[in-house]
C-alpha positions as CSV (number, residue, x, y, z in Angstrom):
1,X,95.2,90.9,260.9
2,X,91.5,91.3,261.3
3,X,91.2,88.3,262.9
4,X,93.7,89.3,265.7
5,X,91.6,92.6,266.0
6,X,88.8,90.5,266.2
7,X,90.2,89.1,269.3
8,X,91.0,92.4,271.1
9,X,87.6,93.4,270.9
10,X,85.1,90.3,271.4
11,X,85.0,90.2,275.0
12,X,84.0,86.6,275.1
13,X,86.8,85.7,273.1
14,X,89.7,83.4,275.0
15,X,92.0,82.7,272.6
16,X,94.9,83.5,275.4
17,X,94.5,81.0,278.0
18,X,91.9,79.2,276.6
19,X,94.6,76.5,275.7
20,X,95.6,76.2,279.3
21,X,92.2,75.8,280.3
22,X,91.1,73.3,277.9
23,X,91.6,70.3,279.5
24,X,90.3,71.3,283.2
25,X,86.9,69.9,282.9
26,X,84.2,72.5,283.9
27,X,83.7,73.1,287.5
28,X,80.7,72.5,289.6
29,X,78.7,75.7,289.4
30,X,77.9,77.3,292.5
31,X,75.8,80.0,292.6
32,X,76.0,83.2,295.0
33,X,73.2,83.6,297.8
34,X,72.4,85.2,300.8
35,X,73.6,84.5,304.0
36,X,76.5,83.0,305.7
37,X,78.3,84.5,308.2
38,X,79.0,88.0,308.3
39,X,82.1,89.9,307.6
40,X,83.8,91.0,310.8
41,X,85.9,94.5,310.7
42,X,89.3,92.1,311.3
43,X,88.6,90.1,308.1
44,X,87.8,93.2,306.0
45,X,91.2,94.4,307.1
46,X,92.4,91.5,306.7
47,X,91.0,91.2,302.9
48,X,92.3,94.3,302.0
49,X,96.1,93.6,303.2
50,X,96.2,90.2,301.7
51,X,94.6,91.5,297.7
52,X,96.8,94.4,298.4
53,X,100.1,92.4,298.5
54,X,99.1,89.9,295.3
55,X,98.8,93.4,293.6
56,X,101.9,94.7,294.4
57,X,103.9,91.2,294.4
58,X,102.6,90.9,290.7
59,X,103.8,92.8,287.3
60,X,100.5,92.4,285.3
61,X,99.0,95.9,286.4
62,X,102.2,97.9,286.5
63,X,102.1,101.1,284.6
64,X,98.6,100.5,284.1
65,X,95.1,102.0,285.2
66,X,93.2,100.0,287.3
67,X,89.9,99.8,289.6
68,X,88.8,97.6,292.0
69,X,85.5,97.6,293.9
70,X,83.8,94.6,296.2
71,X,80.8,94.8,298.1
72,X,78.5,92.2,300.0
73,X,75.7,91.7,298.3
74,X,73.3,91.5,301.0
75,X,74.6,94.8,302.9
76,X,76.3,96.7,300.2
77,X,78.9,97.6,302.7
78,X,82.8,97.7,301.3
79,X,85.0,95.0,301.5
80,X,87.5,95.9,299.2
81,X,87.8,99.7,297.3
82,X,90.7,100.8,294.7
83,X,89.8,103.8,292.5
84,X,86.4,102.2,292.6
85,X,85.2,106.1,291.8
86,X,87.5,106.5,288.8
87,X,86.3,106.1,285.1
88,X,87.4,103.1,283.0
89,X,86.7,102.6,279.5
90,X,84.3,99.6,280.0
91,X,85.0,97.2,276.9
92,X,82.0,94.7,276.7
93,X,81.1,95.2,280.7
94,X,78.8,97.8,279.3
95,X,76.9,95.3,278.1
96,X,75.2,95.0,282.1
97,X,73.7,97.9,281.5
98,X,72.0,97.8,278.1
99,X,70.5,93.8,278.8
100,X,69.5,95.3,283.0
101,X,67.9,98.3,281.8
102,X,66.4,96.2,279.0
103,X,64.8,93.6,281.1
104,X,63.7,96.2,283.4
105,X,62.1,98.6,280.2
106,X,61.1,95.7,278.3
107,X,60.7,92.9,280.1
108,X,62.3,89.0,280.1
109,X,58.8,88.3,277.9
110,X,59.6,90.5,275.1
111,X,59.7,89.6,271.8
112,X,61.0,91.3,268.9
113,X,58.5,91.0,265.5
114,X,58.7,91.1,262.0
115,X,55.7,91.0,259.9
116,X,54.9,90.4,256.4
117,X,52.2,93.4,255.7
118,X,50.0,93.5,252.4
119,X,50.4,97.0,250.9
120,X,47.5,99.5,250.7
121,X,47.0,102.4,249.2
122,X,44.4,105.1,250.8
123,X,42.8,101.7,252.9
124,X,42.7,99.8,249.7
125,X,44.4,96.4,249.3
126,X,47.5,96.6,246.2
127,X,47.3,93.3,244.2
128,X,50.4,91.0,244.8
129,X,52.5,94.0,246.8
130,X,53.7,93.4,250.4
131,X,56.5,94.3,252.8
132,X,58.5,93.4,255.1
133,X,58.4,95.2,258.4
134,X,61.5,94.8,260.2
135,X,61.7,94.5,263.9
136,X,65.0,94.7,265.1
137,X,65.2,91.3,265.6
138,X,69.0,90.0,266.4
139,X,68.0,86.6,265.6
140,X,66.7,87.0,262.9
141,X,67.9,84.5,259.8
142,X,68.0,83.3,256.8
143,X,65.5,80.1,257.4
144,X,62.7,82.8,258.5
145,X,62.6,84.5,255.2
146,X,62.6,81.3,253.5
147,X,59.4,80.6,255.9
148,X,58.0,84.3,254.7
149,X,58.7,83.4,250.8
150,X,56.8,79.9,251.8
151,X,53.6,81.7,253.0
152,X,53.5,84.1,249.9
153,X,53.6,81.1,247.7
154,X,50.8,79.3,249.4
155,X,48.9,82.4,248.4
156,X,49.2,80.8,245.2
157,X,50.7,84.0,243.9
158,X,52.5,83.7,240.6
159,X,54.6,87.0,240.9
160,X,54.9,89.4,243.8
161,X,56.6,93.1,244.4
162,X,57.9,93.1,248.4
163,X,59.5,96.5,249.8
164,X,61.2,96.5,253.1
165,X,60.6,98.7,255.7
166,X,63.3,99.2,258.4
167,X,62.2,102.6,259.3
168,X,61.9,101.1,263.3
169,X,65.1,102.8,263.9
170,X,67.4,105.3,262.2
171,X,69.9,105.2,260.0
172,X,73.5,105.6,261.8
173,X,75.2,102.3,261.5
174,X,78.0,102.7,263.4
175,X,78.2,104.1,267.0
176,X,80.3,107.4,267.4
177,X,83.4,106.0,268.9
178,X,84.0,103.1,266.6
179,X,87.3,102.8,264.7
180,X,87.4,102.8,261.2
181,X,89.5,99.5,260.8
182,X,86.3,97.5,262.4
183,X,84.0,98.3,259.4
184,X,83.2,95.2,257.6
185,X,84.4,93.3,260.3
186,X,82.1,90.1,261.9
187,X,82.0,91.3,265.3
188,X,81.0,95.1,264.2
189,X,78.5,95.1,261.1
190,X,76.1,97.5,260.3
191,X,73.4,98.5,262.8
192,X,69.8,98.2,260.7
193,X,66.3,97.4,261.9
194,X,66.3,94.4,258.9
195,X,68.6,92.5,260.3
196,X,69.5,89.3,258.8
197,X,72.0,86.3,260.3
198,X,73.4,89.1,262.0
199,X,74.2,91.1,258.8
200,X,77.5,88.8,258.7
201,X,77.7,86.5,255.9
202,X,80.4,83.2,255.6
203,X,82.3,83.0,252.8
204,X,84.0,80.1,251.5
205,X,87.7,80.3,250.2
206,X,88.9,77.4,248.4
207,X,92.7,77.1,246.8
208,X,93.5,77.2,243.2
209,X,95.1,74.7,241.0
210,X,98.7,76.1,241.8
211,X,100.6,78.3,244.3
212,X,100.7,81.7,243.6
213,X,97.1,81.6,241.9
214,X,94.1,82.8,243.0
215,X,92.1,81.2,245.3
216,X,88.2,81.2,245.2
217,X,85.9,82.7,247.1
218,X,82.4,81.9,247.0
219,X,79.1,82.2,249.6
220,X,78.3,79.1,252.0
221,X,74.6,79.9,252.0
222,X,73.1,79.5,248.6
223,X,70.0,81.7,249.2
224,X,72.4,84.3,250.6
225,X,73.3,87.1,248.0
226,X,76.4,88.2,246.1
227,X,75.4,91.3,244.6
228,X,75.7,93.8,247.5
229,X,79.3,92.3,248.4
230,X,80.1,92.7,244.6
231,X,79.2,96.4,244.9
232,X,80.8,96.8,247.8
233,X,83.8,95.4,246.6
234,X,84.1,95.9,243.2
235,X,87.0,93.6,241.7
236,X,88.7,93.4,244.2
237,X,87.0,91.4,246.5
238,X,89.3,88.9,246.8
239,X,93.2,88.8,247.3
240,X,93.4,85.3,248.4
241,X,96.2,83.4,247.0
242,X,97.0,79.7,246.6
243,X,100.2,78.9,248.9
244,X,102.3,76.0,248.8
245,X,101.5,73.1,249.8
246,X,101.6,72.6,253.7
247,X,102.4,76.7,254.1
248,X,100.4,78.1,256.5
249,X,97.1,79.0,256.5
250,X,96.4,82.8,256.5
251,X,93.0,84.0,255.1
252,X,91.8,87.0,256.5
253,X,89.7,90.1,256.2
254,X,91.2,93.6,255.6
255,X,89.0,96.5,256.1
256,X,89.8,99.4,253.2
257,X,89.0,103.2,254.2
258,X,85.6,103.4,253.2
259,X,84.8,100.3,254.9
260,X,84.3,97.6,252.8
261,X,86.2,94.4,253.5
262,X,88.9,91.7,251.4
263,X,89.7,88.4,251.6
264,X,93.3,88.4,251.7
265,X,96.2,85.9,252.6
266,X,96.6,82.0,251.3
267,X,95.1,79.3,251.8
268,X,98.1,75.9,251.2
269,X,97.4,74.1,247.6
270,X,95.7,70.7,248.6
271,X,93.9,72.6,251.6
272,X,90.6,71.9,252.6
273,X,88.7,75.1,252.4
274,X,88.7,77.8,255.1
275,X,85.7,80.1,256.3
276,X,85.9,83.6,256.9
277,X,83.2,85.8,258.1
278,X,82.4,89.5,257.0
279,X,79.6,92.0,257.8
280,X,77.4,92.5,254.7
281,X,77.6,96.3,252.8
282,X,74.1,97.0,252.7
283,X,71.7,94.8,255.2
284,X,68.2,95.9,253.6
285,X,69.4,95.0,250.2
286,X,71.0,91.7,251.3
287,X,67.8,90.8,253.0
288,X,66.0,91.9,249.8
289,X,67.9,90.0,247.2
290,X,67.8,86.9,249.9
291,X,64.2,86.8,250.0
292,X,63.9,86.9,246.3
293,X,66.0,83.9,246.1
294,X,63.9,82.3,248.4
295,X,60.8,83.3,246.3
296,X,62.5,82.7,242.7
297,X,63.2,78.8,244.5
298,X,59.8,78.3,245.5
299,X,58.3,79.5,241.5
300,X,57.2,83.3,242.8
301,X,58.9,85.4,240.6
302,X,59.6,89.3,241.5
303,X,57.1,92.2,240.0
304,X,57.4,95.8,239.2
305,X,57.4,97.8,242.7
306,X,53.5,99.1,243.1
307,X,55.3,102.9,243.3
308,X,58.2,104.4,244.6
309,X,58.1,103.4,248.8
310,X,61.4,104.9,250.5
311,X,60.3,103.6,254.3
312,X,63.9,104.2,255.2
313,X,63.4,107.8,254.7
314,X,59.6,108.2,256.8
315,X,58.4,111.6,255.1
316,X,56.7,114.4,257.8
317,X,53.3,113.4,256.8
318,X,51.7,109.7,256.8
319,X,52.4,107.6,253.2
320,X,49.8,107.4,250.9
321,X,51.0,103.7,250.5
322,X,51.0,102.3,254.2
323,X,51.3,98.8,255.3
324,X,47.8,96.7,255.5
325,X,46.8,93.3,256.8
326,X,50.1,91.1,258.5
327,X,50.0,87.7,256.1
328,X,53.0,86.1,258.1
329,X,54.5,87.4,261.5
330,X,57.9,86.2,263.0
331,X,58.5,86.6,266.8
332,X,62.1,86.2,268.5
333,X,62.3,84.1,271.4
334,X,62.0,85.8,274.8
335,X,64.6,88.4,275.6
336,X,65.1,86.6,278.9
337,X,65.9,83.5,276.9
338,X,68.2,85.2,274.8
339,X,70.1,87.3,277.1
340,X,72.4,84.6,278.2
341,X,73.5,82.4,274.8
342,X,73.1,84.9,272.2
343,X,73.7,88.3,274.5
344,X,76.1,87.8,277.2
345,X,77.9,84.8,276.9
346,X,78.7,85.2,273.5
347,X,78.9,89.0,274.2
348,X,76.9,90.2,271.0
349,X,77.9,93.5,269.7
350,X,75.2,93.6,267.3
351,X,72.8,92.4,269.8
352,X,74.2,95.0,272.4
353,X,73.1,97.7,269.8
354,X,69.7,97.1,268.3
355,X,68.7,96.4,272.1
356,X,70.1,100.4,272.5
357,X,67.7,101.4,269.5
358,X,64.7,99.1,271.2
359,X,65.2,101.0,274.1
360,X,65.0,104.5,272.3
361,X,62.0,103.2,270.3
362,X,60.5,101.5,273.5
363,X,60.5,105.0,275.3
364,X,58.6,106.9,272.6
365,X,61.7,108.4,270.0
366,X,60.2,107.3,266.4
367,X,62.3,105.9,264.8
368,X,64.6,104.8,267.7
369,X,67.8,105.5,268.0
370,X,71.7,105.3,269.7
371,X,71.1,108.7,271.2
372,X,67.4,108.0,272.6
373,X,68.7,104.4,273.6
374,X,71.5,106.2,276.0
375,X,68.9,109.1,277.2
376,X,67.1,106.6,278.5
377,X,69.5,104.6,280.1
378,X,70.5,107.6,281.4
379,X,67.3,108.0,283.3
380,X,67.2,104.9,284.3
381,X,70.5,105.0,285.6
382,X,69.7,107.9,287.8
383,X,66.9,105.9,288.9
384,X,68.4,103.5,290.4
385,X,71.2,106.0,292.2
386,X,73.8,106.2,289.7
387,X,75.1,109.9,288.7
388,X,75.0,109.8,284.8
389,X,77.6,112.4,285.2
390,X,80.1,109.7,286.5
391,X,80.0,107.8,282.7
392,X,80.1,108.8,279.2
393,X,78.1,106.6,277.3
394,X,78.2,106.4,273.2
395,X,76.8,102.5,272.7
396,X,75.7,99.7,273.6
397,X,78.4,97.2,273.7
398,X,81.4,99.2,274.8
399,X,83.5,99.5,271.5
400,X,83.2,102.9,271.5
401,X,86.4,104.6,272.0
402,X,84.6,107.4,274.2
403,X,82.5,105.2,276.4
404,X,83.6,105.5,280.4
405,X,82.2,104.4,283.6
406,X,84.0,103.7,287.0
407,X,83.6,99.9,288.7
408,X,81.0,101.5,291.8
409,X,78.5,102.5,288.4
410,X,79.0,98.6,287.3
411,X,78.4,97.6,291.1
412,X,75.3,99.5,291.3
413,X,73.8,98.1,288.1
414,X,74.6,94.3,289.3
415,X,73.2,95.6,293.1
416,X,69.8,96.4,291.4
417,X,69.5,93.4,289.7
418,X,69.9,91.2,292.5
419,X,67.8,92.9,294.6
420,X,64.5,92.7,291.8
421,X,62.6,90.1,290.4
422,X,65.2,89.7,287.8
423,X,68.0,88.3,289.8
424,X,68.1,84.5,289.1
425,X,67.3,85.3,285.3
426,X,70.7,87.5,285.7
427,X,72.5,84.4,287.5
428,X,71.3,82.2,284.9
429,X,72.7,83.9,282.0
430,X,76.0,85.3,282.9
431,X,78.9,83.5,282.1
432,X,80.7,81.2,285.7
433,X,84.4,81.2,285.5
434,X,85.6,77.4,284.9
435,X,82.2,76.3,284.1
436,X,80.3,78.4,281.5
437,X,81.5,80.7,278.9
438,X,84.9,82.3,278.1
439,X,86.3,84.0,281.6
440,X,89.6,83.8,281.6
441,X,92.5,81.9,283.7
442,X,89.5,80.9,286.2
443,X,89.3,77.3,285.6
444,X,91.3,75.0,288.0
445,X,91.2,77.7,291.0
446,X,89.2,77.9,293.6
447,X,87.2,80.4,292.1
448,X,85.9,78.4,289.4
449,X,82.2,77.9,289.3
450,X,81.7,80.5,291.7
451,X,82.4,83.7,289.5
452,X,79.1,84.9,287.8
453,X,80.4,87.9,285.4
454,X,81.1,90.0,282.2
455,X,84.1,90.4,280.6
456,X,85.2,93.0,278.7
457,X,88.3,93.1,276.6
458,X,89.5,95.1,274.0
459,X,93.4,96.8,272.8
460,X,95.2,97.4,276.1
461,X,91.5,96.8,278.1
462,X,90.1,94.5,280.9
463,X,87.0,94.3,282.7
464,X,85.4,91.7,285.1
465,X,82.0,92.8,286.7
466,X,79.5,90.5,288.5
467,X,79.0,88.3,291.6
468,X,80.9,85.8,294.2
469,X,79.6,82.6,295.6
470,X,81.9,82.9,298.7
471,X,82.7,79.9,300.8
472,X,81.5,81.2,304.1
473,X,80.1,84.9,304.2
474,X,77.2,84.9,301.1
475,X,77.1,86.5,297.7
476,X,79.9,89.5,297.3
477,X,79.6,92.1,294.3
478,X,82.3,93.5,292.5
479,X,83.8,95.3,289.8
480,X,87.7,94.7,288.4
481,X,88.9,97.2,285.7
482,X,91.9,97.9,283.8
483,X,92.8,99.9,280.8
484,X,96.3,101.8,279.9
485,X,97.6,98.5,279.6
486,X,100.2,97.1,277.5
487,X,101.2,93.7,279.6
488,X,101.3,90.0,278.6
489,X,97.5,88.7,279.2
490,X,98.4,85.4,281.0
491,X,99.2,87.2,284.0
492,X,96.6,89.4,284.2
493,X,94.2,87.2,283.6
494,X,96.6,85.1,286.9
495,X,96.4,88.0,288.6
496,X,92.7,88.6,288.7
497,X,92.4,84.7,289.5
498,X,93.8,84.8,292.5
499,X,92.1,88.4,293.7
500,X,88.8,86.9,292.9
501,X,89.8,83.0,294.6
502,X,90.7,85.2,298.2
503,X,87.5,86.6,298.2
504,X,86.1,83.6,297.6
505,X,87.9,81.3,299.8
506,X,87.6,84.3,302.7
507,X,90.6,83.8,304.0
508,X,90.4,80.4,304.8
């Protein structure tokens, strides 16, 4: 079921555990600093004899891969180290080094733009013909091109012709690594500079008159389009059926093979209607036909195209047809206010990739893409002492199948940050087991409010990278990764409790 997928692969999602947790009210956040007493040579020994025996005493990790790193912050110096050198596939984890190189190439002030350009031919305004320049924005939604059709109509123009360009980065939607049966999914749409409510779209599914007949599927957003789904999926774009009443309800997505999406399952007769979400087929025509049913509501209607403009395709030599005069521009918010709720936390796959592409873009590659994103991680990897040789990187946010990194790389990322002037804006927007976001079987242990980390989770994966608020010896660093796994999830997600609460608690 897609939404079961869905779960395997969004690294903030708790659905295991999170029932267990729900009713522990969130715990006082405590954040990691310097200082305290320092780690004696007995207590490191100590450390390590005491995490050693949970491992062993516990079946979550047996049969399975798994790494272990722990540093103090302040001196780097090894607490605790299992496999700490070996490569993990990284789920969502990866994600610490896309939003620190980001902040560190970019900068917590940036701000992605779109722009609504007049049209010009050879330096000469074209009558009522504009377009979109698409940023890259991951926030950007539905409301702001309602606020872009509003400006044209203040114009006071009667009918307009708007191309889109979303030749910012290139056109590979999907990261090499990415498995088939995500396509279409929510949590992995396409990858486009025009980017629009995340390229997902939430459809409605309401039941029939009857069990056994169909049930309707319809869009929530009425200036959202149903044209490119329609193409997409032909007739078939819904399976849905009307169950009985008081059956369960089971409306879901199912990804065909070239990608497209259904709505399949049953929703019970008498239901009230369920919401599923599903990655649009085409983002640049979505956000097209969506701005023209902005326009059409506010009485612009749609012209002929000035001539044929193909921005996604940039020819060798500059167009004769180029953008003019911006008559409505659209910044995101900050990226340091954004790396937190709509990055991180929330663990943004989408967001995780058009950063990669800013990144490529950012460092001269025109248009930017997956490939120039990772060189210059790469770089800036090395820069900061990490041997690129050590990973294999193929996106942003970790769903690649052939992404691998080993726990000292992740240690080294979350070392740099704390030691520039990013570190509290790093703090301040990872999730704190027990007390902010999704971390797992933290809540109600000692460690709770004192975890700052990522997760990362996906089929048979687990990752936990970030920082320690000890009780008596300052900040500790670490890294906690697991793949070739095939346990039961509440004790894992036990078992890494009680690792993280001993560091924590040091002993005491």
């Amino acid at each position: 079921m897609a939404r079961a997928i869905a779960a395997c692969v969004l690294a903030a999602f708790a659905l295991l555990g999170a029932s267990s947790q729900a009713a522990v009210a969130p715990a006082p956040i405590v954040a990691p600093t310097l200082g305290g007493t320092p780690w004696t040579a007995d207590e490191i020994a100590k450390l390590g004899a005491d995490l050693d025996a949970l491992i062993a005493a516990s079946p979550a990790l047996r049969g399975a891969h798994y790494g272990i790193l722990a540093v103090d912050t302040a001196t780097g110096s090894t607490l605790y180290d299992r496999n700490s050198t070996v490569e993990f596939q990284p789920a969502s984890t990866l994600k610490l080094v896309a939003g620190s190189s980001a902040l560190e190439k970019l900068g917590a002030a940036y701000r992605f733009r779109t722009t609504l350009d007049r049209l010009d031919r050879d330096g000469t305004p074209i009558p009522n013909a504009f377009v979109l320049v698409a940023g890259g924005d991951p926030t950007f939604a539905t409301a702001d091109l309602a606020d872009a059709a509003g400006t044209l109509a203040a114009l006071g123009i009667s009918s307009v012709s708007v191309a889109i360009d979303a030749s910012r980065y290139d056109e590979q939607p999907y990261a090499n690594g990415w498995t088939w049966d995500d396509f279409g999914q929510s949590y992995a749409p396409k990858v486009s500079a025009m980017t629009l409510d995340e390229n997902v779209v939430s459809w409605r599914v309401v039941p029939g008159s009857a069990p056994g007949l169909s049930a309707t599927v319809f869009f929530r957003d009425p200036l959202r389009p149903l044209a490119p789904v329609d193409r997409c999926h032909a007739a078939n774009a819904s399976r849905a059926l009307t169950g009985a009443a008081g059956s369960q309800d089971s409306i879901d997505l199912e990804t065909r093979f070239n990608g497209c999406v259904d709505v399949v399952g049953s929703i019970p007769l008498g239901a009230a209607e369920d919401t599923v979400l599903a990655a649009v087929a085409d983002p640049v025509s979505a956000a097209s036909e969506t701005l023209a049913n902005a326009l059409t509501a506010k009485g612009v209607t749609i012209g002929p195209s000035p001539a044929p403009i193909d921005f996604s395709h940039p020819p060798p030599v500059v167009h004769a047809i180029s953008t003019g005069a911006a008559v409505w521009t659209h910044d995101s918010q900050p990226l340091g206010s954004l790396l937190g709720p709509r990055f991180w936390i929330p663990s943004d796959n989408l967001f995780a990739e058009l950063l990669l592409k800013e990144l490529g873009f950012a460092n001269g590659s025109r248009p930017g893409s997956t490939a120039s994103g990772i060189a210059y991680e790469k770089t800036w990897l090395q820069s900061i002492g990490v041997d690129p040789a050590t990973m294999t990187l193929a996106d942003g946010c970790g769903m690649s199948q052939y992404d691998r990194i080993t726990p000292r790389d992740l240690v080294a990322v979350l070392q740099h940050d704390w030691s520039g002037p990013n570190r509290q804006l790093v703090l301040d927007s990872l999730p704190v087991g027990g007390a902010r976001g999704t971390i797992e079987g933290i809540a109600g242990t000692p460690a709770a409010g004192r975890v700052f980390a990522k997760t990362g989770s996906m089929m048979h994966v687990r990752g936990l990278a970030g920082y320690l608020a000890t009780e008596r010896h300052g900040a500790v660093t670490f890294a906690f990764n697991v793949d070739d796994w095939n346990g039961e999830y509440p004790s894992l997600a036990a078992l890494r409790a009680q690792v993280l609460s001993r560091i924590v608690n040091d002993g005491t």
